[in-house]
C-alpha positions in Angstrom: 19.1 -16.9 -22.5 17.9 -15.9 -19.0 13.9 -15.0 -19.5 12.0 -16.5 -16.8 9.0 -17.3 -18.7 8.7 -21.6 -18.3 10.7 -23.6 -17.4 14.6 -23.7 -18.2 16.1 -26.3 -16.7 16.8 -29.6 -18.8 17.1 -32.1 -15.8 17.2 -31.9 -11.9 18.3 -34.5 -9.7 18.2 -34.6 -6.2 20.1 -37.3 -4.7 20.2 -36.6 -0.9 18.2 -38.2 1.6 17.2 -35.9 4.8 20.8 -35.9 6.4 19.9 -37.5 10.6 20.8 -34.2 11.9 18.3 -31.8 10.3 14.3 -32.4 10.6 12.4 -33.9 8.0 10.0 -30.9 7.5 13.1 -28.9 6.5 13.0 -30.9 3.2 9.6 -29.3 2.3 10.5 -26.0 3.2 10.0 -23.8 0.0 13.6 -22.2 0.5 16.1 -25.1 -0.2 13.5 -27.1 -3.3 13.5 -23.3 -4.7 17.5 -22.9 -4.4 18.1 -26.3 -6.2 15.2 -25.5 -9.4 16.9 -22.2 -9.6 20.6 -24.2 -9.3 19.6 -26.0 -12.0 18.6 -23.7 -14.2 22.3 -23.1 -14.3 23.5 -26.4 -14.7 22.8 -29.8 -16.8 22.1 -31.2 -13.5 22.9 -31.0 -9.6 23.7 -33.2 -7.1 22.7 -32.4 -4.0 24.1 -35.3 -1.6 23.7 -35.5 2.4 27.1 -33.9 2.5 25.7 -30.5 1.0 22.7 -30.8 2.8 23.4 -28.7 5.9 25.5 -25.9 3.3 22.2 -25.1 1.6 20.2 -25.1 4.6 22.7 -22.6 6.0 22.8 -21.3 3.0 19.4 -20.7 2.8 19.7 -18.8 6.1 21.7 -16.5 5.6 19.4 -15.3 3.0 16.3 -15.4 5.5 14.0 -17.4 2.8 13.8 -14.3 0.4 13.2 -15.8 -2.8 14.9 -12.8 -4.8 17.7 -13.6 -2.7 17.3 -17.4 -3.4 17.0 -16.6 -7.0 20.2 -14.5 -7.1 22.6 -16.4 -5.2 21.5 -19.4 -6.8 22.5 -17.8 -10.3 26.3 -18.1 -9.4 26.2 -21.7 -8.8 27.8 -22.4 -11.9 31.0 -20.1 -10.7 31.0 -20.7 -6.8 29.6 -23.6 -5.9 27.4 -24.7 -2.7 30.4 -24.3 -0.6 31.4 -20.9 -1.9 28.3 -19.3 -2.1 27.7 -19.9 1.3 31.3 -18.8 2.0 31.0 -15.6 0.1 27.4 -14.7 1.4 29.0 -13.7 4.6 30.3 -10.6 3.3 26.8 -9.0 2.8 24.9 -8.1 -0.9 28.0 -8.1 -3.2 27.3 -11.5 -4.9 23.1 -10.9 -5.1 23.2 -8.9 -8.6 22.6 -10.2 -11.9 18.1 -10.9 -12.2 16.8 -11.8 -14.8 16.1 -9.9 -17.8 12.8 -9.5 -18.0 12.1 -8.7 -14.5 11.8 -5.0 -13.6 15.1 -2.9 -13.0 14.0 -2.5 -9.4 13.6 -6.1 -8.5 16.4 -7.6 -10.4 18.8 -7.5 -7.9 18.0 -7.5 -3.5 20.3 -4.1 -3.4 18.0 -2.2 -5.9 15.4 -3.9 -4.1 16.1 -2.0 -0.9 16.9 0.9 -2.5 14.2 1.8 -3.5 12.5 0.9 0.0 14.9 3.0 1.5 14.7 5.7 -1.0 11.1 6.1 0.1 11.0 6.9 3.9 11.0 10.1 5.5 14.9 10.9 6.9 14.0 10.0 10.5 13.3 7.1 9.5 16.5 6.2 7.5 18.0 7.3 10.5 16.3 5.1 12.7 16.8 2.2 9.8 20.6 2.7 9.8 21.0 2.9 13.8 18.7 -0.6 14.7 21.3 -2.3 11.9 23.7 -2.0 15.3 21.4 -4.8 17.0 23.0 -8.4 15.7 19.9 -10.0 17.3 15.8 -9.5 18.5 15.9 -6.2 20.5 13.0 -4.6 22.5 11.5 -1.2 22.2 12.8 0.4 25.2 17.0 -1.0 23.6 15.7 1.0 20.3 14.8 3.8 21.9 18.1 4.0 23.4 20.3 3.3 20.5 18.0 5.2 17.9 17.4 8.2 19.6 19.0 11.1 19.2 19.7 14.1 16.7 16.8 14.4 14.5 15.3 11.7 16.1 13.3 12.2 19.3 12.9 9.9 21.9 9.0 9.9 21.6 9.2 9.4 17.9 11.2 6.2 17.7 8.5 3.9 18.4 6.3 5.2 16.1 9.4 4.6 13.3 10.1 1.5 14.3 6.5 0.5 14.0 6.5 2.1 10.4 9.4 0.2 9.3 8.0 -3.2 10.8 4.9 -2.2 8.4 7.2 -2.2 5.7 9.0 -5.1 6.3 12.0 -3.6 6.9 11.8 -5.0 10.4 10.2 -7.9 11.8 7.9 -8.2 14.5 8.0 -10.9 17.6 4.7 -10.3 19.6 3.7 -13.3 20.8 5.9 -13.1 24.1 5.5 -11.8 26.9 6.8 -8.5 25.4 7.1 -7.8 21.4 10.8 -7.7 20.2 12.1 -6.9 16.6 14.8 -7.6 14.7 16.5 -7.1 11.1 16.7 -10.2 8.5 20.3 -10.7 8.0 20.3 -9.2 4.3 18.5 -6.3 5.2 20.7 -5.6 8.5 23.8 -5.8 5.6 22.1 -3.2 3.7 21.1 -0.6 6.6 24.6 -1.3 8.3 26.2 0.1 5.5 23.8 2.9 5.4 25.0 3.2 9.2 29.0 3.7 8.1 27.9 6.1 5.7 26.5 8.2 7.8 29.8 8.1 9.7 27.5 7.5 13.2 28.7 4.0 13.5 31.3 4.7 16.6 28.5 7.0 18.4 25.4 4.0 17.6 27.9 1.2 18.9 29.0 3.2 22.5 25.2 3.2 22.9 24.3 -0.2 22.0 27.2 -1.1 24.3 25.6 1.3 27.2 22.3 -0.6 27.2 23.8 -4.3 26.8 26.7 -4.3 30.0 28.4 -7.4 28.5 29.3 -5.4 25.5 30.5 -2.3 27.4 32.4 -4.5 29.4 34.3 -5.7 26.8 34.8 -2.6 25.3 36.1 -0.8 28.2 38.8 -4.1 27.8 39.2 -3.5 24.5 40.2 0.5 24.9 
């Protein structure tokens, strides 16, 4: 039985002391105590020894701290293991499925999730989604306006998009620099990047992101 309601785990131990090369504040960080209760609700017991330390932290990471996505990864334990969740993580949203049952059709998996963000924005929008999923990294307004623009998308409009999407979490703000920059949590990017091969813009989105990053272009141009 997988209700939520309670408690369900018989017995959690957790055997690793904070490995030298990680901070001590990390062990009091909500993400990794909430992968290994959820873990265990799999399991009789886990062991989580200094060796596996570092795996669940980058583990962790790659999920940016969502707790859905906590939840959902954590729920193949029993099949993957530490190591190869983390392995299979890298290949984007496949693995998050399977909520519990009593939570609501639209939260029981991090794809429906974002569906059903996605399904509710205006089509420049989506547009603009799909195209800042090209950006691997923080980007600044005037590199969105370049990559995102275009189509139905005017060059004016795009920063008042991105600053819709950033009020809907579907981008994350910086602007305590000098100069605000944004980016994509890594599950979310996963999720508009294939909204971005859909579309079949992915070649044209790329060539500009290349245009306004020279390194890239450079290498590119090697490439061709």
């Amino acid at each position: 039985m997988r209700a939520s309601a309670g408690t369900v785990y018989r017995h959690w131990r957790f055997l690793a002391r904070p490995h030298r090369s990680l901070p001590q504040k990390l062990f009091v960080f909500s993400a990794i105590p909430l992968f290994v209760q959820r873990a265990a609700a799999r399991l009789d017991e886990i062991e989580l020894r200094d060796r596996d330390v570092s795996i669940v932290a980058d583990l962790c990471g790659k999920l940016d701290g969502l707790p859905l996505a906590i939840e959902l990864a954590a729920g193949h334990i029993d099949t993957f293991g530490v190591r190869g969740l983390s392995a299979r993580l890298a290949g984007g949203l496949q693995l998050l499925s399977g909520g519990y049952r009593t939570a609501l059709p639209r939260h029981q998996t991090l794809r429906a999730m974002l569906d059903s963000s996605y399904d509710r924005l205006p089509e420049p929008e989506r547009i603009v989604f799909g195209r800042l999923s090209i950006f691997d990294d923080e980007f600044s307004l005037e590199a969105a306006n370049k990559v995102a623009a275009g189509g139905e998308v005017a060059a004016a409009e795009v920063i008042d998009h991105v600053a819709s999407l950033a009020r809907k979490s579907l981008v994350t703000a910086n602007v305590f620099g000098k100069k605000p920059v944004y980016r994509l949590l890594e599950t979310t990017r996963c999720y508009a990047l294939e909204k971005l091969r859909e579309s079949g813009e992915f070649d044209v989105v790329a060539r500009r992101h290349a245009e306004c990053c020279p390194d890239l272009l450079s290498l590119a141009e090697a490439a061709e």
